[in-house]
C-alpha positions in Angstrom: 0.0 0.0 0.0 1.2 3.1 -0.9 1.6 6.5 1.6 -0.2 9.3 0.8 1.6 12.8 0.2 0.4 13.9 3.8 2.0 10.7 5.1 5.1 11.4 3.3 5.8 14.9 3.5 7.6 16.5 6.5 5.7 18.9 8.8 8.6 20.8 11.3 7.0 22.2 14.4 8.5 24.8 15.8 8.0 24.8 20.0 7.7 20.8 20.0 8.4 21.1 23.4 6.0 22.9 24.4 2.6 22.9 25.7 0.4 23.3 22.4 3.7 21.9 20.4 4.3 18.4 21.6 0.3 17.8 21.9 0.4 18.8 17.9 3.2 16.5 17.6 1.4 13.4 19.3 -1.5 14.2 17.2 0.4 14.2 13.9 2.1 11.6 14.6 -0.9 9.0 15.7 -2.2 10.1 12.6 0.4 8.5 10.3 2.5 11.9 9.6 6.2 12.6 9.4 6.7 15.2 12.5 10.4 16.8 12.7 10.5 18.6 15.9 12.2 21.8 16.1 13.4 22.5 19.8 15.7 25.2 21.3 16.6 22.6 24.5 16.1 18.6 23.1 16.5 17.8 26.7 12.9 19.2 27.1 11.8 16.9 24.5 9.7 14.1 26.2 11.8 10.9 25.3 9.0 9.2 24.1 7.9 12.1 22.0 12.0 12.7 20.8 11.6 9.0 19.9 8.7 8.9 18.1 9.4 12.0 15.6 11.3 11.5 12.1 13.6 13.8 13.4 14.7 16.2 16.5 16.6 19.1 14.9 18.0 21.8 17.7 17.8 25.3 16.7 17.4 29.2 18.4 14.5 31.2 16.0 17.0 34.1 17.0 19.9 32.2 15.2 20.0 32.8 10.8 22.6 30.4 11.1 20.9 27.4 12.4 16.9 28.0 11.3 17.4 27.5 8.0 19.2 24.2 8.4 16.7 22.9 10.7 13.5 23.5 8.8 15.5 22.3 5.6 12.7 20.0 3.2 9.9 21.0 5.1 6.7 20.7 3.4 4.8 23.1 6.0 6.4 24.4 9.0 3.9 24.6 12.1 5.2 27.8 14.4 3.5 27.3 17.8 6.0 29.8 19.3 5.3 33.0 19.7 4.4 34.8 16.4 6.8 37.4 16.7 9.2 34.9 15.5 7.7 34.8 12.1 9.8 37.4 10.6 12.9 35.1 11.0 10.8 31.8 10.7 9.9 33.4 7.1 13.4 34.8 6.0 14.7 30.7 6.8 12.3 28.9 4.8 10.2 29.2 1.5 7.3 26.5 2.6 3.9 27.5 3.5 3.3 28.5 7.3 0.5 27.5 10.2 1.3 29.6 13.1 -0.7 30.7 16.0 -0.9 34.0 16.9 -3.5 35.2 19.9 -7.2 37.0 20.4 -4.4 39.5 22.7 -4.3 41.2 19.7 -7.3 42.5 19.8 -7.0 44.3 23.3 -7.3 47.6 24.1 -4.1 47.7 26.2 -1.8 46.2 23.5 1.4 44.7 25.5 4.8 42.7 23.6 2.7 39.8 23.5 -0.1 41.5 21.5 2.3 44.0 19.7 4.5 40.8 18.4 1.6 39.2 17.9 0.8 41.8 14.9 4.0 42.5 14.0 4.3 38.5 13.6 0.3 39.0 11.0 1.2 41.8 9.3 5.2 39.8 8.1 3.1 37.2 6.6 0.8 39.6 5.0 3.3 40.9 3.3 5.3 38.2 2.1 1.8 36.4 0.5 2.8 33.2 0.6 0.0 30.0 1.8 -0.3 30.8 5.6 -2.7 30.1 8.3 -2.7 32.1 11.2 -4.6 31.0 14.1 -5.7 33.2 16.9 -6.7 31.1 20.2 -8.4 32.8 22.9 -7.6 31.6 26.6 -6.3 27.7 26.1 -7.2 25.2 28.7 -6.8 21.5 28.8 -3.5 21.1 27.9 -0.9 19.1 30.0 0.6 21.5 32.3 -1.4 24.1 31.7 -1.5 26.8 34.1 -5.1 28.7 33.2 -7.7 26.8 35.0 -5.7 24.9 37.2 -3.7 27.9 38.3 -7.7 29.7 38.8 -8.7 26.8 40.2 -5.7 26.5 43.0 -6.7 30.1 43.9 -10.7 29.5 44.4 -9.8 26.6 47.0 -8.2 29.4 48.7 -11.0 31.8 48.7 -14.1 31.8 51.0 -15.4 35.0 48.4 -14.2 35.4 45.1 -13.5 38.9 44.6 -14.2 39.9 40.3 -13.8 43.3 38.8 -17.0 44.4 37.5 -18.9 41.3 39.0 -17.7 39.2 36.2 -20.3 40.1 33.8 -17.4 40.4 30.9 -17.4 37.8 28.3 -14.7 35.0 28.1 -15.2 32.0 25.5 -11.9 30.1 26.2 -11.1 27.1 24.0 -10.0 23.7 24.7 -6.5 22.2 23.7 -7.9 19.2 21.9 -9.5 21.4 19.4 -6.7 24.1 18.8 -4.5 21.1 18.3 -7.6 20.2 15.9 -7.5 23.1 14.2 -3.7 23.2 13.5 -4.3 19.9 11.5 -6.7 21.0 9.7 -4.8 24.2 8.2 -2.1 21.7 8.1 -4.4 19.8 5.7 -5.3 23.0 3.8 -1.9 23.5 2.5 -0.9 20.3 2.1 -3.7 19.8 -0.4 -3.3 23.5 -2.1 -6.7 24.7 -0.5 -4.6 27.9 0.5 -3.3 31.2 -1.8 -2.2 33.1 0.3 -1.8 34.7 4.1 -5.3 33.8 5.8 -6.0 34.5 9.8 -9.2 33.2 11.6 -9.9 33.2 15.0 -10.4 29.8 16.9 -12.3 30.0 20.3 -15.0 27.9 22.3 -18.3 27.6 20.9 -20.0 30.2 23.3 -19.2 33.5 25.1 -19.9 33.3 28.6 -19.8 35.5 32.1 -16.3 35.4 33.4 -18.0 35.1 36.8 -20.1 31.8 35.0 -16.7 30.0 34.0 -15.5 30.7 37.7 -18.6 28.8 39.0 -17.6 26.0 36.4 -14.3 25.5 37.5 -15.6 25.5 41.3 -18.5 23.0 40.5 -16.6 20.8 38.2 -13.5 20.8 41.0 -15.7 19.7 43.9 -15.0 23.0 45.4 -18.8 23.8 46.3 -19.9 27.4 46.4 -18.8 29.9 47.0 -20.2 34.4 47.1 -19.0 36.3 44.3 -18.4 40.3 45.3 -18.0 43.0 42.5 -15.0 45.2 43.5 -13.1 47.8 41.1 -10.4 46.7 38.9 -8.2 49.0 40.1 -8.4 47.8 43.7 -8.2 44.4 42.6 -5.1 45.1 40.5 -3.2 46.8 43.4 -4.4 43.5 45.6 -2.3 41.9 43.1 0.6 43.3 43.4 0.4 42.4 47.4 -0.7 38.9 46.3 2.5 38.2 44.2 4.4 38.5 47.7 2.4 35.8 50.0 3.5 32.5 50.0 1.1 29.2 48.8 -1.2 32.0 46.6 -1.2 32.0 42.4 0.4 34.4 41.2 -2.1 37.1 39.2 -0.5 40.2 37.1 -1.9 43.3 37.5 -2.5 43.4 33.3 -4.2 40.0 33.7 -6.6 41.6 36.5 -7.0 44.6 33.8 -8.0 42.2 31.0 -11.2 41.0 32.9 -12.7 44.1 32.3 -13.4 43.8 28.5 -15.4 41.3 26.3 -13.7 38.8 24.6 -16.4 36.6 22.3 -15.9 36.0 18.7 -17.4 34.7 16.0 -16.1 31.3 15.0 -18.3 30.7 11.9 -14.9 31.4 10.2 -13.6 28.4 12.2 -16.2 26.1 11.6 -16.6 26.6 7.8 -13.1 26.9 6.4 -11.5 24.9 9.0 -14.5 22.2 9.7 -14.3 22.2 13.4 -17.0 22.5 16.1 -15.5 23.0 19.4 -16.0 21.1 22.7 -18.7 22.9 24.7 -17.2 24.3 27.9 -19.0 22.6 30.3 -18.0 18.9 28.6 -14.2 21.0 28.5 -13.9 21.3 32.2 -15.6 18.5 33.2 -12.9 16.5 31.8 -10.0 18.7 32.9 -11.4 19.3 36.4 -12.7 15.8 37.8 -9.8 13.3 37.9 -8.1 17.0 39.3 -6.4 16.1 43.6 -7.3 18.1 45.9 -4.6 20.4 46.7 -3.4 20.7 50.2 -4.0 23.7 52.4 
């Protein structure tokens, strides 16, 4: 029986070691496909992972020298860095690009993460080659992940949960299984010449809801009970933060992170769902799964 092109054709990923990279790597590779991992540190590589790959090739996206040689006979290369490394990831390779970027862009106080995050869109727009760019909001579910569990940690430390505004602003976070889904599927794009040229779509969840609503989630689904929800000003709650960082046994939560609760963040994913053909996991079923195999941490 003969492989098909997708078998055959080498897909570098660029982060391999990391949280959204080596869960697109086991993917890939339970599906039949060649993965070359592309690491800074191979000692970070899971061995298991590092064994499984066609190739580990070690390289710094900061280094000319080395990137090029590393992403040498790649049929797509899969950036799950951060995208202000696409200028560099661009100038080392001619192959088409899936990259994921972030819904930070779209903040009203734009940081280096959202600032690099442009700056990593607006390289590919201008070199026009086949790209994907893929814009998660907040990713749970991943091994490691430090989102919910890190929230989660925090409510079983808090007889009131304290939310600027009440938590009435939107969040519509999306689960790891589907952005690793959704990386597979521009993947797929490319590799079948379903792509022209730069594209970028936002992948989320498949609802916005109250932050204070995902809070309650993440307390039911952890077998934390209930607990009273306060509304207190953001600014208040952004200068408790900065005492926070300094106590022992607490999560630590940055003042810009306290800010960011203030605004909306729901999207359309109709874009998502038609071009890419994914429907997302439904929070609920999301954190369900991530939450209730989840130990009880000690006080």
């Amino acid at each position: 029986m003969t492989q098909s092109a997708s078998e055959t054709a080498n897909i570098c990923v660029i982060g391999a070691s990391g949280r959204s990279g080596a869960a697109l790597c086991r993917a890939l590779i339970k599906n039949g496909q060649r993965v070359i991992a592309i690491v800074r540190s191979p000692g970070k590589l899971a061995p298991d992972l590092a064994e499984a790959c066609a190739a580990v090739r070690q390289a710094d996206l900061t280094d000319p020298i080395a990137l090029p040689i590393a992403l040498e006979n790649a049929a797509v290369v899969v950036n799950t860095a951060h995208a202000r490394h696409l200028p560099a990831i661009l100038a080392a390779t001619h192959a088409p690009i899936v990259a994921l970027g972030s819904t930070r862009k779209f903040t009203r106080w734009l940081d280096d993460h959202g600032r690099g995050v442009l700056a990593g869109e607006a390289a590919l727009q201008a070199d026009g080659r086949p790209s994907i760019l893929l814009h998660p909001t907040m990713i749970y579910g991943a091994q490691g992940e430090d989102n919910v569990q890190r929230l989660a940690l925090l409510l079983e430390r808090l007889p009131i949960i304290p939310l600027p505004g009440g938590g009435r602003s939107l969040v519509q976070p999306i689960n790891q299984q589907d952005v690793t889904r959704c990386v597979i599927a521009a993947i797929n794009l490319l590799l079948a010449g379903k792509v022209s040229g730069p594209e970028s779509l936002v992948i989320a969840g498949p609802t916005a809801v109250p932050y204070r609503t995902f809070v309650r989630m993440i307390l039911y689904f952890s077998g934390l009970g209930g607990r009273p929800v306060i509304s207190l000003p953001g600014w208040l709650l952004m200068a408790a933060s900065h005492v926070m960082r300094r106590l022992p046994k607490l999560p630590k939560v940055a003042p810009a992170e306290v800010r960011r609760l203030l605004e909306d963040k729901n999207f359309d994913i109709t874009p998502m769902r038609t071009r890419l053909g994914i429907n997302p996991i439904p929070l609920e079923a999301g954190l369900q799964q991530l939450l209730s195999a989840r130990p009880s941490n000690p006080t």
